[in-house]
N, C-alpha and C positions, 0 to 999 in steps of 0.2 A: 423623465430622468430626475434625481434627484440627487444634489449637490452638495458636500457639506465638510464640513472641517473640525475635526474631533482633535479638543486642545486636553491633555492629562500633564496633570502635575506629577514629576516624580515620585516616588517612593521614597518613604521615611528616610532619613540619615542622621546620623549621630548628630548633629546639629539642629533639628528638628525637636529629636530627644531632649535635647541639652536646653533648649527654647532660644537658640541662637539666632542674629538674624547676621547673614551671610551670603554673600553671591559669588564668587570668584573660584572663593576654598573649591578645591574640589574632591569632595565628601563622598564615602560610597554610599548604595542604601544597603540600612541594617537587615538582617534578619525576618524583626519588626516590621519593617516595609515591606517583605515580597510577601510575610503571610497577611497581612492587609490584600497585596496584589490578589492573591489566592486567593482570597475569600470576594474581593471584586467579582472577579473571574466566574468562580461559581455563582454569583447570584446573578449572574446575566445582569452586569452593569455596564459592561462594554459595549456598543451595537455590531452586530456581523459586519464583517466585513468584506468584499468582494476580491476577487482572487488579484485584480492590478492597481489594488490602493496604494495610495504612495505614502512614507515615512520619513518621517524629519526629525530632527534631534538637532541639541545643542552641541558644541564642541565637552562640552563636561561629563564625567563619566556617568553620574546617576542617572542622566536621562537615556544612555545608553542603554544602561544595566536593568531601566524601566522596559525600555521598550522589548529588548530581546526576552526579560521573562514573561512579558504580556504574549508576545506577537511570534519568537521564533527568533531565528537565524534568518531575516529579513533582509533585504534591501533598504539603505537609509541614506537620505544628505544630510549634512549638517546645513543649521543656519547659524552662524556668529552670531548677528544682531540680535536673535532669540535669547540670548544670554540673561542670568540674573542680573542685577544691579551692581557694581563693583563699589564695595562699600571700603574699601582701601584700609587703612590702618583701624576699620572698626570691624573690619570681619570679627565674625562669629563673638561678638558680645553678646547680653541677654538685655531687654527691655530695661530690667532696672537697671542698669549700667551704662544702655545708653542716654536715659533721661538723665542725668548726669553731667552729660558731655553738652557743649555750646554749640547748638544747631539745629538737636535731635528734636524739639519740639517742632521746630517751621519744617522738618523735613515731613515726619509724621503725619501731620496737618495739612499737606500743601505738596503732592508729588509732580506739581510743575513749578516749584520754587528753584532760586538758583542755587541751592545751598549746594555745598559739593562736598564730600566726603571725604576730610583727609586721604592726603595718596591714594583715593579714590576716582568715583563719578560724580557729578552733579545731577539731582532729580530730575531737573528739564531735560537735559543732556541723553539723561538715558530715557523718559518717555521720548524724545526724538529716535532714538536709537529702536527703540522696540517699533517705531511708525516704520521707520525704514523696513526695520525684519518683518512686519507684517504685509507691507508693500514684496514683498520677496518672495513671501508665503502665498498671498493670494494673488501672484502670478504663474508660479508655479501649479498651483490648485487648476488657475484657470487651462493651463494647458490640459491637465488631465480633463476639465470639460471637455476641452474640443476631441479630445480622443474618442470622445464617446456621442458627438452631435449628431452620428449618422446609426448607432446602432440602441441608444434608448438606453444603456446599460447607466449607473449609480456612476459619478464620479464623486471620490473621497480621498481625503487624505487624513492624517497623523499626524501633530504635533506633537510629542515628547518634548514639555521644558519648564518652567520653574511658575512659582505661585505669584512671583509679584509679574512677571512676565504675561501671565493671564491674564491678573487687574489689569494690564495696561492695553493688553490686547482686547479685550471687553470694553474698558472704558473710551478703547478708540472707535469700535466698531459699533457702540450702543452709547452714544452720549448720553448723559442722564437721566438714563433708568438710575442709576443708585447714586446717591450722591456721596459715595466714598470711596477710594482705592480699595480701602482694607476689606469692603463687603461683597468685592470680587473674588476676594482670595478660597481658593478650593481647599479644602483638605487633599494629603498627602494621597498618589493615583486616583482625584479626582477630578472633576474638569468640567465640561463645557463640548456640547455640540453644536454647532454654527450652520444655522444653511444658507445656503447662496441663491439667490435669481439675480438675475441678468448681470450673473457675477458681481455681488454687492451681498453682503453679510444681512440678512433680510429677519432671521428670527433664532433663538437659540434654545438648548433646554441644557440641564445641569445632569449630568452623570450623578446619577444618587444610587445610593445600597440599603436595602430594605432593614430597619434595624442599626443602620451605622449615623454614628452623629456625624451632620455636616456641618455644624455651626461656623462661620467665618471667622477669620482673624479679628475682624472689626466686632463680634458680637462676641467673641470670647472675652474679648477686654473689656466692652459694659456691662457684663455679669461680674466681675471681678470689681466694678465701682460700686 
């Protein structure tokens, strides 16, 4: 049997476009994004999936809107804790904007700092929070194992939820392999396959498309230095 938890980032959204950084807003995805999907899709980026995979999503619409044009009129929970970062009175600013503001550097730098986000979250705060949602997730997961301990069949599931919610889910489940939040970060429906033994996040590999750049958040901005 094997085991595994397929984490995709949303689809583009005007926010994305705009090079905003945002959690809360709740942004659809553009256009932009499903023909990115579509073109996923076609190159066989996504892995098969077995007919009683389970699907998760965040309370926020794009990962919705991700998941049913990947997947269908599906069955789905939500998970809350999965959610973006709630960056409070700094939604949907752009990098130069927030460098700017008294914070943005320790936050940047440092996503277990205390810094907290006007009318916001605080970084430690919310890597706590994404620990909890992932505790959630690979519970849930493990159940679908046991569904499957007597007949051999793949237990999987589907995460639909957000990029910085990936870094934190990687950097909880793979302590330093990378040493950066930002070198987690997927592009827009891209992601992260996880597998499991003895229920424990054991090895992973990246959803990649033959042809499409995957450069990270973190390695987009040392080409720009």
């Amino acid at each position: 049997m094997k085991s595994y938890i397929v984490l995709i980032r949303h689809g583009t959204t005007e926010g994305i476009v705009n090079h905003w950084f945002y959690g809360w807003a709740d942004l659809h995805v553009v256009q932009e994004g499903y023909d990115a999907l579509d073109c996923y899709k076609e190159a066989g980026t996504y892995p098969e999936l077995p007919a009683d995979a389970k699907f998760y999503v965040t309370p926020l619409v794009r990962t919705k809107e991700t998941l049913h044009h990947l997947f269908g009129d599906v069955p789905y929970e939500e998970i809350e804790e999965m959610k973006e970062i709630n960056f409070g009175d700094w939604e949907c600013k752009t990098l130069e904007e927030l460098e700017k503001l008294p914070g943005a550097e320790e936050w940047l730098n440092d996503w277990n700092s205390a810094f907290k986000f006007p009318g916001g979250e605080s970084a430690d705060g919310y890597m706590e929070r994404i620990k909890r949602g992932n505790e959630i997730l690979t519970g849930k997961h493990r159940m679908t194992e046991l569904a499957h301990r007597h007949d051999g069949g793949d237990a999987v599931s589907v995460m639909v939820c957000h990029g910085g919610a990936i870094s934190a889910t990687m950097m909880n489940w793979f302590p330093g392999v990378k040493d950066n939040f930002w070198k987690w970060t997927p592009k827009s429906g891209l992601g992260y396959i996880v597998y499991f033994e003895d229920g424990q996040p054991s090895s992973y590999e990246p959803l990649t498309c033959p042809g499409t750049d995957t450069t990270t958040w973190r390695e987009e901005q040392e080409g720009r230095e």
